[in-house]
PLY file of the C-alpha trace (Angstrom):
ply
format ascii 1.0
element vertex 77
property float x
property float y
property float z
element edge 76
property int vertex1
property int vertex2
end_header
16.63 -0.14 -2.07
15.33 -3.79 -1.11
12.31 -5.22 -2.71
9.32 -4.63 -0.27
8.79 -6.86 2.27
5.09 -7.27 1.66
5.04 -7.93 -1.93
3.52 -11.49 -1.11
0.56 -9.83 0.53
0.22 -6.69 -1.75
-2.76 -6.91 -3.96
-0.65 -4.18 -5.93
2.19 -6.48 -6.60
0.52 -9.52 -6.86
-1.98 -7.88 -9.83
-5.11 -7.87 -7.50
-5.51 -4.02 -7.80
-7.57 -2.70 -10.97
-5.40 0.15 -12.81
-3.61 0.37 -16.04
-0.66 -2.75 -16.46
1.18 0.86 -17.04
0.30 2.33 -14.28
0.77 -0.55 -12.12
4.32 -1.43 -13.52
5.14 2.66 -12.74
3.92 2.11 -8.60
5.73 -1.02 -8.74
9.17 0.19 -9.94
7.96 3.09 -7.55
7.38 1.41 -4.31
7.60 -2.21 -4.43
11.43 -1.86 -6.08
11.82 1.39 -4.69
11.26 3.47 -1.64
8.33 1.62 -0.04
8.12 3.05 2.81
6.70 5.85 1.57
3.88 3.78 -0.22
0.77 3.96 1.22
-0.10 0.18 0.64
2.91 -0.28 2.69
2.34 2.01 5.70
-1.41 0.29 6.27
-0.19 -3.38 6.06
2.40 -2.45 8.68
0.42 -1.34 10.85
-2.80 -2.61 10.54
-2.30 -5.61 8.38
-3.17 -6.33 4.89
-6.73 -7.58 5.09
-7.32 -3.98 6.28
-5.72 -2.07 3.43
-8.70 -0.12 1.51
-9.73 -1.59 -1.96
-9.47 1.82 -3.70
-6.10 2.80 -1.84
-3.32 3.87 -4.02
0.73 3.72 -3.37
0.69 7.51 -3.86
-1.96 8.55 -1.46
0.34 8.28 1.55
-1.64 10.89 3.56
-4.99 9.20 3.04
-2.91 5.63 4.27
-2.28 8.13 7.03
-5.95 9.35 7.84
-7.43 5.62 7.67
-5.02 4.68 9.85
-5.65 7.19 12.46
-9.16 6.20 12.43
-8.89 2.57 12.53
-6.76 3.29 15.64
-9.56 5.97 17.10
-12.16 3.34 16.11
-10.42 0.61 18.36
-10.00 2.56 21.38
0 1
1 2
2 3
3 4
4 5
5 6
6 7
7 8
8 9
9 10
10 11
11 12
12 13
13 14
14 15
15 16
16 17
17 18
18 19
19 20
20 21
21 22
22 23
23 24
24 25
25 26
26 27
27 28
28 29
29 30
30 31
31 32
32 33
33 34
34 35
35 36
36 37
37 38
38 39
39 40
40 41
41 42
42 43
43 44
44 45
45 46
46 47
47 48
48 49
49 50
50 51
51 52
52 53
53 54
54 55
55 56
56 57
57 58
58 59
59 60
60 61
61 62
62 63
63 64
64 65
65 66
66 67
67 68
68 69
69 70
70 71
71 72
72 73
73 74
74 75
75 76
């Protein structure tokens, strides 16, 4: 699998989120290396952009990405 395609504007890849380095190296080999579409980071940037990603949101919580989403998009209607 490719590298991710948002790693410039992931605060996960870039060392902007506050975990464990080993934690952070395990989402990254993960998600940012691996499957990222299944990354939560990943599914808000793409659809709402990366200034809306939430601060505690991480790579593994895929149905909360999913839930914030849907209410961002109920919100804008």
């Amino acid at each position: 699998m490719a590298n991710c395609k948002y790693q410039k504007d992931c605060r996960l890849f870039n060392g902007r989120m506050t975990i464990e380095q080993a934690s952070s190296e395990m989402y990254k080999d993960t998600y940012c290396r691996g499957d990222n579409k299944q990354c939560a980071l990943y599914l808000v940037i793409s659809v709402l952009g990366s200034e809306e990603v939430p601060d505690d949101l991480l790579p593994d919580q895929v149905d909360r990405a999913h839930d914030f989403i849907g209410s961002m998009v109920v919100r804008s209607i």
